[in-house]
VMD Tcl script that draws the C-alpha trace (Angstrom):
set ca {
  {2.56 26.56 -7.09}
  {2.21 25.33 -10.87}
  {4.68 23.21 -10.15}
  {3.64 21.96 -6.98}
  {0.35 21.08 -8.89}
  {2.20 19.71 -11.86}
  {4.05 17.14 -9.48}
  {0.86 16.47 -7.74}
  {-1.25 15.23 -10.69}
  {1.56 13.24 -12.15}
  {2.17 11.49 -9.40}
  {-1.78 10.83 -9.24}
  {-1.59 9.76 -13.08}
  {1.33 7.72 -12.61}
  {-0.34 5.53 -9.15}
  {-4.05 5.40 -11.14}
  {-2.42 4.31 -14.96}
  {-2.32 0.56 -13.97}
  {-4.30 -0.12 -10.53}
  {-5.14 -3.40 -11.52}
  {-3.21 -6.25 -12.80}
  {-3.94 -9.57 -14.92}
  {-4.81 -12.25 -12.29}
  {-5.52 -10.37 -9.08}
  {-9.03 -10.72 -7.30}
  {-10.73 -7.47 -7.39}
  {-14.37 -6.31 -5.97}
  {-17.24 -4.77 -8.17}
  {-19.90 -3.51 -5.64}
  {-22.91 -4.65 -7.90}
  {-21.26 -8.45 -8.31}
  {-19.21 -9.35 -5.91}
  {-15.38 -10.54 -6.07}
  {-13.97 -11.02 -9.22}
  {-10.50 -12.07 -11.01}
  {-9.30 -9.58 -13.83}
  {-8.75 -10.99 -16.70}
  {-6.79 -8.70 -18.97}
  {-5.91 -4.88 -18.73}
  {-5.45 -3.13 -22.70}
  {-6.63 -1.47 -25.12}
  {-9.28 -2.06 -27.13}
  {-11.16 -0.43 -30.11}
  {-15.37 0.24 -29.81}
  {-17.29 2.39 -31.39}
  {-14.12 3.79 -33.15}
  {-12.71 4.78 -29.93}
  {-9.20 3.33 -28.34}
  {-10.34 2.89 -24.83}
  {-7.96 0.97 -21.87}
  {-10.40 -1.23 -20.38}
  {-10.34 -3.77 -17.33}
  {-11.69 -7.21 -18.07}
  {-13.24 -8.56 -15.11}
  {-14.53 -12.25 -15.02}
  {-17.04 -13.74 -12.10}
  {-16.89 -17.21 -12.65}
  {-19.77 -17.69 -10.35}
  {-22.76 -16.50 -12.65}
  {-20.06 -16.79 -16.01}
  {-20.22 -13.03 -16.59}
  {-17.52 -10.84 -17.83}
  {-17.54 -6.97 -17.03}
  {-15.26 -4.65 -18.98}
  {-14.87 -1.21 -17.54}
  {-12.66 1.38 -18.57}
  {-9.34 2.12 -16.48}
  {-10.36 5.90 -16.07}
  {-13.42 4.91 -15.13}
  {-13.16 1.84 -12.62}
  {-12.24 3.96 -9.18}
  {-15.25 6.05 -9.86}
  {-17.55 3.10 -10.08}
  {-16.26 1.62 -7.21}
  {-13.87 -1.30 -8.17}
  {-11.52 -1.83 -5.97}
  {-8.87 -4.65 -4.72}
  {-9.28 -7.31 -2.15}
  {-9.43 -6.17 1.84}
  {-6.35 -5.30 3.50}
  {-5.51 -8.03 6.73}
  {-6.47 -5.18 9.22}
  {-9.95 -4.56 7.24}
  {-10.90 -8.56 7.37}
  {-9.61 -8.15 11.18}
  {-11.77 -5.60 11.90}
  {-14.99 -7.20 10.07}
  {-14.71 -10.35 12.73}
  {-14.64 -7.74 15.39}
  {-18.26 -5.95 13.63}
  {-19.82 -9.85 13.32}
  {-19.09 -10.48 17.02}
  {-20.16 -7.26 17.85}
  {-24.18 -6.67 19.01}
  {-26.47 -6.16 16.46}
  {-27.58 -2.96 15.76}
  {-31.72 -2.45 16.30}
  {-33.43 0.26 14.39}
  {-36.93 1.22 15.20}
  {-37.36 2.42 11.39}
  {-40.49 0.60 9.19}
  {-38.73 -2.77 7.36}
  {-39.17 -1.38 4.09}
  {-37.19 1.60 4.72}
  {-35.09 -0.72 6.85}
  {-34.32 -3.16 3.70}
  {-33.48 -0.18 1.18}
  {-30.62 0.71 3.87}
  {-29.54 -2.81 3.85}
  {-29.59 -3.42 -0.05}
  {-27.41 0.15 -0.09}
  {-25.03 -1.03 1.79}
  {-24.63 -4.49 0.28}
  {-24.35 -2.72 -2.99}
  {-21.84 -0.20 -1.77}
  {-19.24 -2.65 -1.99}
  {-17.86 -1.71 1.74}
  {-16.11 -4.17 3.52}
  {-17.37 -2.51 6.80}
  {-21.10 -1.91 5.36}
  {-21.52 -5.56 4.56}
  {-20.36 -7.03 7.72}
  {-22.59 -4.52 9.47}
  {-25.88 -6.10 7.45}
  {-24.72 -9.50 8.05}
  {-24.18 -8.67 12.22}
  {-28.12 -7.10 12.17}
  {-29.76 -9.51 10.19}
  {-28.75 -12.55 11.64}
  {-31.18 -14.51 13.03}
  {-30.99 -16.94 16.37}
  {-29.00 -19.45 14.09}
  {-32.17 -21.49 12.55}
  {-33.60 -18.49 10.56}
  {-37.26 -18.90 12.69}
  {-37.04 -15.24 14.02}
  {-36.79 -13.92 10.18}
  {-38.79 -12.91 7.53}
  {-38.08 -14.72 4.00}
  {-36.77 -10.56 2.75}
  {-34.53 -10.38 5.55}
  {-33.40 -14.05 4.74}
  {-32.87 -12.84 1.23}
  {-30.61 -9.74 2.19}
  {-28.95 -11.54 4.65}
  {-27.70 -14.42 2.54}
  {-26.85 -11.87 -0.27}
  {-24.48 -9.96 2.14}
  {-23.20 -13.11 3.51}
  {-22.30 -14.04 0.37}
  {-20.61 -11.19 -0.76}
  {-18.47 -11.25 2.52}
  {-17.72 -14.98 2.10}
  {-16.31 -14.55 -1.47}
  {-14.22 -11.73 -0.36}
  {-13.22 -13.94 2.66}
  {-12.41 -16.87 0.11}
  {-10.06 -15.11 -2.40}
  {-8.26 -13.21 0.29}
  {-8.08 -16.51 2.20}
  {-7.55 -18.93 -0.63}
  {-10.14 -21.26 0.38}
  {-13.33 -22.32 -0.86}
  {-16.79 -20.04 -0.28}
  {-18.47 -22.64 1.15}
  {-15.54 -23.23 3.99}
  {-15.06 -18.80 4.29}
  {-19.09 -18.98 5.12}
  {-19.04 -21.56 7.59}
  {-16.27 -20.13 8.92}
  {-18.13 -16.86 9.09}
  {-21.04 -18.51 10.43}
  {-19.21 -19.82 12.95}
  {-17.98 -15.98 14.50}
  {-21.58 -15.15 14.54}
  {-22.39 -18.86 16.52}
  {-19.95 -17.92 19.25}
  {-21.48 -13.89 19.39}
  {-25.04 -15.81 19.97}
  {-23.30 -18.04 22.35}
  {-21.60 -15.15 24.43}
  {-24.54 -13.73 24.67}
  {-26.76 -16.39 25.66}
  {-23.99 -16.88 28.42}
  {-23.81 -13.41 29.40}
  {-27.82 -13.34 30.06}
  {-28.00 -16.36 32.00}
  {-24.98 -15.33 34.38}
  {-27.32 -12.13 34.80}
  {-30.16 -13.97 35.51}
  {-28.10 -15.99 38.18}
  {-26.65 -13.10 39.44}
  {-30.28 -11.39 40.28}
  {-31.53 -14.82 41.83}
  {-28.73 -15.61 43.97}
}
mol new
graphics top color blue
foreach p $ca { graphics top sphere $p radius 0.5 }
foreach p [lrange $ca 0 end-1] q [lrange $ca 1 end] { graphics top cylinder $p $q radius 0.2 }
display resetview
């Protein structure tokens, strides 16, 4: 058994020592997409600690977090091809109505767009999208929508190797032809109950 565990947890030490590479995209739940910079070592405080260097070029931060540390606080790489797949399935999808007050409503949302999920964030973007010219919305569900877009549009972008502004309209666009479908769907039903 010892050496069952033994094989086990180097094996897990061996996969986690160098998850992330110099130049690869990664995803930080509290900021977004962004490209690492450097993986080493690096003295502070006294202490040799192997830290990530993580750059978002949008807002010119940089984020160093330690190696041990970075699975735990939820870094992780870019979406797998089935993962973006399945997020244009959840935007054409029907939104999801909750009968909960809008307060408790928008700290569910802001969870989610913080969780980093792929899945989570596609879900906000799919229930708080509005009939296309943002009328039917309130300027905080504007806000949390266009945060979660964002976020889902940047991941889009690096995966894609396009610009954000083209993933987004792009993006946009899957949630045109959901409001179009349905529009479609209602009036056949509506014909349907006339004729």
């Amino acid at each position: 058994m010892d050496a069952a565990f033994g094989a086990t947890a180097a094996l897990a030490t061996q996969q986690d020592a160098d998850p992330f590479r110099k130049g690869e995209f990664v995803v930080y739940p509290a900021h977004g997409v962004g490209k690492v910079d450097r993986v080493g070592s690096e003295k502070i405080a006294g202490h040799w600690l192997n830290l990530i260097h993580i750059s978002f070029a949008e807002n010119r931060m940089t984020l160093r977090i330690p190696v041990a540390q970075a699975r735990a606080a939820g870094l992780r790489k870019l979406a797998s091809p089935e993962a973006l797949a399945e997020v244009l399935v959840i935007l054409r999808g029907r939104p999801r109505v909750r009968r909960l007050m809008w307060a408790r409503r928008a700290q569910e949302y802001l969870a989610k767009i913080n969780s980093g999920a792929l899945r989570a964030l596609a879900e906000v973007v799919r229930d708080l999208h509005s009939g296309g010219d943002g009328s039917d919305s309130s300027s905080s569900q504007r806000t949390l929508f266009d945060l979660a877009m964002d976020r889902l549009a940047a991941e889009f972008a690096a995966f894609s190797g396009i610009e954000k502004a083209e993933a987004t309209s792009q993006l946009t666009q899957v949630l045109a032809e959901r409001l179009t479908v349905t529009k479609t769907t209602a009036s056949d039903t509506v014909d349907d109950n006339i004729g």
